[in-house]
C-alpha positions in Angstrom: -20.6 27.3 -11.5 -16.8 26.0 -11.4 -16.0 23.7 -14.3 -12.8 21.9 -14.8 -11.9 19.7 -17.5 -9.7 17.0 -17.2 -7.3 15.2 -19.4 -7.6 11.6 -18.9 -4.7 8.8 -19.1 -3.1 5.8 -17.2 -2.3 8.1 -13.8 -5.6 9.3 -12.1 -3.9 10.4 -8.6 -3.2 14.0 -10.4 -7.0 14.7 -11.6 -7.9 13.4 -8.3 -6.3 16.0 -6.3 -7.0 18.9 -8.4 -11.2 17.9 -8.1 -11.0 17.2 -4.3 -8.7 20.1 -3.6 -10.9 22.9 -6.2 -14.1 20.5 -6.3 -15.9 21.9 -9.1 -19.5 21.4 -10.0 -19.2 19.7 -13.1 -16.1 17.6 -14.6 -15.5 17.8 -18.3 -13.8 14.8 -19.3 -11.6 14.2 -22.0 -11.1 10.3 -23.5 -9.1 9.0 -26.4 -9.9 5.5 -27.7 -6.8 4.0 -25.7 -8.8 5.4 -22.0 -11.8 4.0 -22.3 -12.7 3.0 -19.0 -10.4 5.2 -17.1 -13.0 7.8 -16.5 -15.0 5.4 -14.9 -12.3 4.4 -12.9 -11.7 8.3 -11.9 -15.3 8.8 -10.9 -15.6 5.5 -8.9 -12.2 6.7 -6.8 -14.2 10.5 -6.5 -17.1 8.6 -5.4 -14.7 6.3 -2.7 -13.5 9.9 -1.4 -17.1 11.1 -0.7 -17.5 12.9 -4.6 -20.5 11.5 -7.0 -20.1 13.3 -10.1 -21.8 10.5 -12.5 -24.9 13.1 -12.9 -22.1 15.8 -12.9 -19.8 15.0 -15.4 -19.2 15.6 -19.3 -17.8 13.1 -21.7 -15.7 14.2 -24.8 -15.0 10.6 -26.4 -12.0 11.2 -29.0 -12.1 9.0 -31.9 -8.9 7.4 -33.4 -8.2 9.9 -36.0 -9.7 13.0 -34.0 -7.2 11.8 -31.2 -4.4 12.9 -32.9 -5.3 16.4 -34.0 -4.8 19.2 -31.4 -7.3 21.5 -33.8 -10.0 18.9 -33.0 -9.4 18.9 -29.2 -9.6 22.8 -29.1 -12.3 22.7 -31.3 -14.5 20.7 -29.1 -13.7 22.2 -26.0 -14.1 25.6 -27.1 -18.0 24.4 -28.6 -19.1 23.2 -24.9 -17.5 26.8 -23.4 -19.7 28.2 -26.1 -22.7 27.0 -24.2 -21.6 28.4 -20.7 -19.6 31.1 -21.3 -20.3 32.8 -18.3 -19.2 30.0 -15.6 -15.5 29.8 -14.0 -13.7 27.0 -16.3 -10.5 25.9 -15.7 -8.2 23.2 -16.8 -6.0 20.4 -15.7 -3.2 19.5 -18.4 -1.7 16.6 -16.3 -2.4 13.6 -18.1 -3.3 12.3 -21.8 -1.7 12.7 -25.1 0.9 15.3 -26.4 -2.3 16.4 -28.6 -5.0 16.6 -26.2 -2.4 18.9 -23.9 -1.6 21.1 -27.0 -5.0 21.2 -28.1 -6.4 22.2 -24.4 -3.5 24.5 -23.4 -4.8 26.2 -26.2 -8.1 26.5 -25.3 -7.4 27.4 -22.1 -5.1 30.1 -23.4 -7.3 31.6 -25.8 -9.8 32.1 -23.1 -7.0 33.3 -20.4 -8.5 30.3 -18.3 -6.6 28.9 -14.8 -4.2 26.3 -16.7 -3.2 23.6 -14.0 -0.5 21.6 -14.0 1.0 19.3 -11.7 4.7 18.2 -11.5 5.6 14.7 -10.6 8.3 15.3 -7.9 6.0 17.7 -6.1 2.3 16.8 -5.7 1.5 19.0 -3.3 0.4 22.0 -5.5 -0.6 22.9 -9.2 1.1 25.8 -11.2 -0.9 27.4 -13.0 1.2 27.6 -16.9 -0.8 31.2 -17.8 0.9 32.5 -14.0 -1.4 32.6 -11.8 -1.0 31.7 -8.2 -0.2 28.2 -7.0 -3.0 26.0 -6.2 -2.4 24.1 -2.9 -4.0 20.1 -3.1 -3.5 19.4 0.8 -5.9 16.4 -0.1 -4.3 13.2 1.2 -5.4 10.2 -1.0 -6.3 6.9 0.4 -5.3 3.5 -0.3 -9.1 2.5 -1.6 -9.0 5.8 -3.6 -5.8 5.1 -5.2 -7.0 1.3 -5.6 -9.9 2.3 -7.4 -8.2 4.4 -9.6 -6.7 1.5 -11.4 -9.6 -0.5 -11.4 -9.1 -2.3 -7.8 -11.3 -2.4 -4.5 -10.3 -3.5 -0.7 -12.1 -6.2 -0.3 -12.2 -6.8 3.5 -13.0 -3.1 4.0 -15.5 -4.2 7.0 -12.7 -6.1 9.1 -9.6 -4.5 8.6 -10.3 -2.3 12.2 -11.1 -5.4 13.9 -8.0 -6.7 12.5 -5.7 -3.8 13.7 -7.4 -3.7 17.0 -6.5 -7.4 17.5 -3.2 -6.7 16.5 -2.6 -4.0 19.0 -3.0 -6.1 22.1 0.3 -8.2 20.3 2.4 -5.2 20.0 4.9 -6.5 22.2 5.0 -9.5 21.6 5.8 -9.4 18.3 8.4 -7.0 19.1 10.1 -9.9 21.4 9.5 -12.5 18.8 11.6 -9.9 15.9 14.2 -9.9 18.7 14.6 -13.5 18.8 13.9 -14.1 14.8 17.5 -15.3 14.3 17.1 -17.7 17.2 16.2 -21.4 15.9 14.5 -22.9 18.7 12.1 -19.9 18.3 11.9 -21.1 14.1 11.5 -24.9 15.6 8.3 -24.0 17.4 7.0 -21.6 15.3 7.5 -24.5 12.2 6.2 -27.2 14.4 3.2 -24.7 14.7 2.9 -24.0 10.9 2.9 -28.2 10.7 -0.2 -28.5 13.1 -2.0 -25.8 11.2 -1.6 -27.3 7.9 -2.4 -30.5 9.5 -5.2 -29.3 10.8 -6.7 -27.9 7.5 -6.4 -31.0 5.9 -8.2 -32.9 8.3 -11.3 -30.5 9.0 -11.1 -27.1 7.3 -14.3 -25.9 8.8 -13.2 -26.7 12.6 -9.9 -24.8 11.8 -12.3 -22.1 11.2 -14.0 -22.4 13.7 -12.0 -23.4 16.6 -8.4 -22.9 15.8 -5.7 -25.6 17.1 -5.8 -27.7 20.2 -2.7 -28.2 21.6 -1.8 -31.5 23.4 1.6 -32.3 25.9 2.0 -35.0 22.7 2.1 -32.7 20.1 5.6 -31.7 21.6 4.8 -27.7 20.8 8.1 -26.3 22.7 10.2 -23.3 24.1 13.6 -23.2 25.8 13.9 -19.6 26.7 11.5 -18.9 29.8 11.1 -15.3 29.4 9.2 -15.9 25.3 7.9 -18.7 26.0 5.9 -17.3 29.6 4.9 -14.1 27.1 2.9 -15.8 25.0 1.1 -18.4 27.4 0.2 -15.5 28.8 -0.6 -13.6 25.9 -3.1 -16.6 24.5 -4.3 -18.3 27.0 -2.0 -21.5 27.2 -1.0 -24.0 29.8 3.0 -25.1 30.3 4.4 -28.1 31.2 7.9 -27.7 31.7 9.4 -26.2 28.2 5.6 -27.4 26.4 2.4 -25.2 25.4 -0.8 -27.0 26.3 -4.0 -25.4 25.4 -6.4 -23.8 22.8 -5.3 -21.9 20.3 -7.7 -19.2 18.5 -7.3 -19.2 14.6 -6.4 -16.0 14.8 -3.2 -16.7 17.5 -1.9 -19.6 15.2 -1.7 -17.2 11.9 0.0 -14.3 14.0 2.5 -16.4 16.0 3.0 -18.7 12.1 4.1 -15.4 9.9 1.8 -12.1 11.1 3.9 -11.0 13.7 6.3 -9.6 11.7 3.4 -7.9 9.8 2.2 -6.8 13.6 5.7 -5.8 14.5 6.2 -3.6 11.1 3.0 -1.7 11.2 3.4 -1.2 14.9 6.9 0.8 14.5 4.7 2.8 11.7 1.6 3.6 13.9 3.8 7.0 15.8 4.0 8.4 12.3 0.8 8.6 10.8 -0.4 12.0 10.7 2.8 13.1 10.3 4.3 12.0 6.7 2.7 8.9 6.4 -1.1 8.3 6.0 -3.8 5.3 5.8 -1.7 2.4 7.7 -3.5 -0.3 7.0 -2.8 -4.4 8.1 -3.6 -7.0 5.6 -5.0 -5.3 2.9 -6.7 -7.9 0.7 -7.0 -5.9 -3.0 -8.6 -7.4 -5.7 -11.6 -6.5 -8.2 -14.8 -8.6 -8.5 -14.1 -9.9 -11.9 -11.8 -13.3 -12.7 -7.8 -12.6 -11.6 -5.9 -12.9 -8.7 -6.2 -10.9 -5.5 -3.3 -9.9 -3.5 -2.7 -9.9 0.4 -1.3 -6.6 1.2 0.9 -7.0 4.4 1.4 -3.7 5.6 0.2 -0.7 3.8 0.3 3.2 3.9 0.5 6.2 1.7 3.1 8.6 1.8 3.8 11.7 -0.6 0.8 10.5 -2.8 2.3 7.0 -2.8 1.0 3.2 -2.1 3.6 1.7 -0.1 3.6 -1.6 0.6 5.5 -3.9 2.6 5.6 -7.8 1.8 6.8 -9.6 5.5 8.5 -12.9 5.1 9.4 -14.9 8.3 11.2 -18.3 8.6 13.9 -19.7 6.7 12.2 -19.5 3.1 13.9 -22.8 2.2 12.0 -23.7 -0.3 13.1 -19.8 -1.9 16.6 -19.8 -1.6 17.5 -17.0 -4.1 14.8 -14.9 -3.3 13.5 -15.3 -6.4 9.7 -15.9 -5.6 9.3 -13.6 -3.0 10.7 -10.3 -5.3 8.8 -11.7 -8.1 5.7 -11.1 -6.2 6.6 -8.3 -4.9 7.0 -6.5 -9.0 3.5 -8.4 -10.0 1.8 -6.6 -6.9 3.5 -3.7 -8.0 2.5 -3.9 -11.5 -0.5 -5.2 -11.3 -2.5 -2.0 -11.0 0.0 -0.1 -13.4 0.6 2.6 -11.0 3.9 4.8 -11.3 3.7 5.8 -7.7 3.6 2.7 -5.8 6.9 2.2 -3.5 7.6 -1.9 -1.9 9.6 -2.9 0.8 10.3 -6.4 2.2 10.8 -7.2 5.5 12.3 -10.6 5.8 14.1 -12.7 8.5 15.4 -15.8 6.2 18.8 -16.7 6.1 18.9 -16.8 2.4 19.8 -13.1 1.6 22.6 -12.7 3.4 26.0 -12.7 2.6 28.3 -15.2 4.4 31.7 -13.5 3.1 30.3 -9.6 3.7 27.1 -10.2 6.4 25.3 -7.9 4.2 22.8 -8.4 1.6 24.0 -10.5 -1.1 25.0 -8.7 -4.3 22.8 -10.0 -7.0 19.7 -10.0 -4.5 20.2 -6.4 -3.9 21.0 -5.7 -7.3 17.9 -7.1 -8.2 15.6 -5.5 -5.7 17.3 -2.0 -6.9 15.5 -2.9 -10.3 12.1 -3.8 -8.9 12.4 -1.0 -6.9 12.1 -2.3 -3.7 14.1 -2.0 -0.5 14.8 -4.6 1.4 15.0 -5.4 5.6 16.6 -8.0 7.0 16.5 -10.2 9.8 19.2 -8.8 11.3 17.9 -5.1 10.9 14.6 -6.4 12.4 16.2 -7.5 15.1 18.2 -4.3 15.8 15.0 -2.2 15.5 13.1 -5.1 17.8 15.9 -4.2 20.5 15.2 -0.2 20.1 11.8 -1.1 20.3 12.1 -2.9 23.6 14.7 -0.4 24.9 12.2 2.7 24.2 15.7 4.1 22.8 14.7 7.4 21.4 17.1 6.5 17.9 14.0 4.3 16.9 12.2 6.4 15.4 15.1 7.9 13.1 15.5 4.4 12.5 12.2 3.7 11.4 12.3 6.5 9.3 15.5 5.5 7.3 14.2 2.3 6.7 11.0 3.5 5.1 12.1 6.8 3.7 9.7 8.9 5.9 10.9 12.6 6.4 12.6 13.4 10.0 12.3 16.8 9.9 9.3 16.8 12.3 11.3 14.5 14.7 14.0 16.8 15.1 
């Protein structure tokens, strides 16, 4: 019987590869006062990934003072090895206290056990500390298992392929509407739109549900440049008359030409690299826990080098946000939130309000400040470039892409 104990703390990613990569048959789990709960949150992640080891899992609860003491930790390892001597036992010192990794390095020593540890900056194998050979974890973790870790779940779990199939029929138009995003009779309809939505849900939320917008020659919905507007009658379903849409307009048609397009147009300029460095794209995300607090809408998601990446889309003007204030705020609670080290954000933005007028770039403080939250920001007028590369089927796309969202080229050379 393989046995691997496990130290744990704050970060579950590195326990979770080293069980899904070895997969032992029992899990030996060491908790200080401070982790309570965080075991539970590592088995319910195993258990997401396909592993149930509540019947197959030991519990070493650490009092305060016992904590502290290395001798204690050793002690009480060594005790359960006492009882099956005979099995393979190995150990995973990533995580916990500076006591609990003295106190089991020592343990593992004295018994000349595999002593695993994994580095930060390279997930993608353990060294063992006694010298043994390299354990390889080619286990890619999920979003919902990295979620779960930290006490989260994906709460539309059921809809989100419905959602991305939908979306994939508006591929190209949303590329054409990034290429235009600068253009403001394309903002006028699309803010005229956004009106007759919200007017719309004040006057009978349930019909909005259920039927979307109707769209009259009076309501004045209307597009100047032939080519857009003829691309999405046609893509919806509408009538013209002359520059105006006339028609029905399904919910779901009113949210993605209001705001998801850009969401559309990002995670389509993913899609060609998952299953190379990236991993688990996902649209709309909604991530939240069943207990009181607030859920957030995840835009675009992926994982990439044991990461949650996350990218927060922002179309329009953002008036009402002209320092860019709210929108990075939000961006450091969603990062926060779950406490993880290794989450990486990225918004995608066409308002005017970031750039520059003197340089053209993004303004100084705004990029100082999205250097401290850790998040990289794209502009309108990099969407647009990539929209026209897009179009273009220019091969530089997808070294494009790639600087933009730090995803390795090497397989695209």
């Amino acid at each position: 019987m393989k046995i691997m104990v496990c130290l744990i703390s704050g970060q579950h990613v590195p326990n979770l590869l080293s069980i899904q990569s070895v997969r032992p048959d029992l899990l030996v789990l060491v908790v200080t006062s401070g982790m309570k709960g965080k075991d539970s949150q590592l088995l319910k992640a195993l258990e997401v990934g396909g592993l149930d080891y509540s019947p197959k899992k030991v519990i070493i609860d650490l009092a305060k003072g016992d904590e502290q003491s290395s001798y204690i930790i050793y002690k009480k390892l060594n005790e359960l090895y006492g009882k099956c001597p005979k099995d393979e036992w190995m150990v995973n010192l990533t995580g916990g206290t500076k006591p609990m990794s003295i106190g089991a390095y020592e343990f593992s020593k004295s018994r000349g056990l595999k002593t695993l540890y994994i580095a930060e900056g390279d997930q993608s194998q353990a060294t063992d500390l006694l010298g043994g050979p390299f354990t390889p974890l080619k286990y890619n973790v999920t979003t919902a298992e990295f979620l779960a870790g930290y006490g989260f779940d994906i709460l539309n779990a059921s809809s989100l392929a419905r959602t991305e199939a939908r979306a994939k029929s508006c591929t190209e138009l949303a590329a054409h509407l990034a290429l235009h995003n600068e253009d403001p009779d394309l903002r006028g309809l699309l803010g005229r739109l956004q009106c007759l939505k919200e007017g719309q849900i004040k006057l009978d939320a349930k019909e909005w549900k259920r039927n979307g917008l109707l769209i009259s020659e009076e309501d004045d919905v209307f597009l100047k440049n032939d080519a857009l507007r003829d691309r999405i009658a046609s893509q919806f379903g509408l009538s013209t008359s002359g520059l105006k849409f006339i028609g029905e307009l399904e919910r779901h048609a009113v949210e993605f030409l209001t705001g998801k397009w850009l969401e559309v147009f990002i995670w389509s300029l993913l899609l060609p690299f998952v299953g190379r460095d990236i991993w688990d794209l996902h649209l709309g995300v909604l991530a939240g826990n069943s207990g009181p607090g607030e859920n957030n809408d995840l835009d675009v998601s992926f994982m990439k080098n044991q990461s949650l990446c996350i990218v927060e889309c922002k179309t329009g003007g953002q008036e009402h946000d002209p320092e860019a204030n709210d929108v990075l705020y939000k961006i450091e609670a969603i990062k926060s939130g779950p406490k993880a080290l290794r989450v990486d954000t990225y918004l995608a933005t066409t308002s005017d309000n970031i750039k520059d007028p003197q340089t053209g770039g993004i303004r100084e403080k705004l990029f100082g400040r999205s250097k401290i939250y850790g998040c990289s920001i794209i502009p309108g007028w990099r969407i647009k470039e990539l929209a026209d590369l897009c179009i273009s089927n220019d091969p530089r796309l997808t070294f494009e892409v790639a600087n933009a969202f730090g995803i390795k080229t090497e397989a695209f050379a």
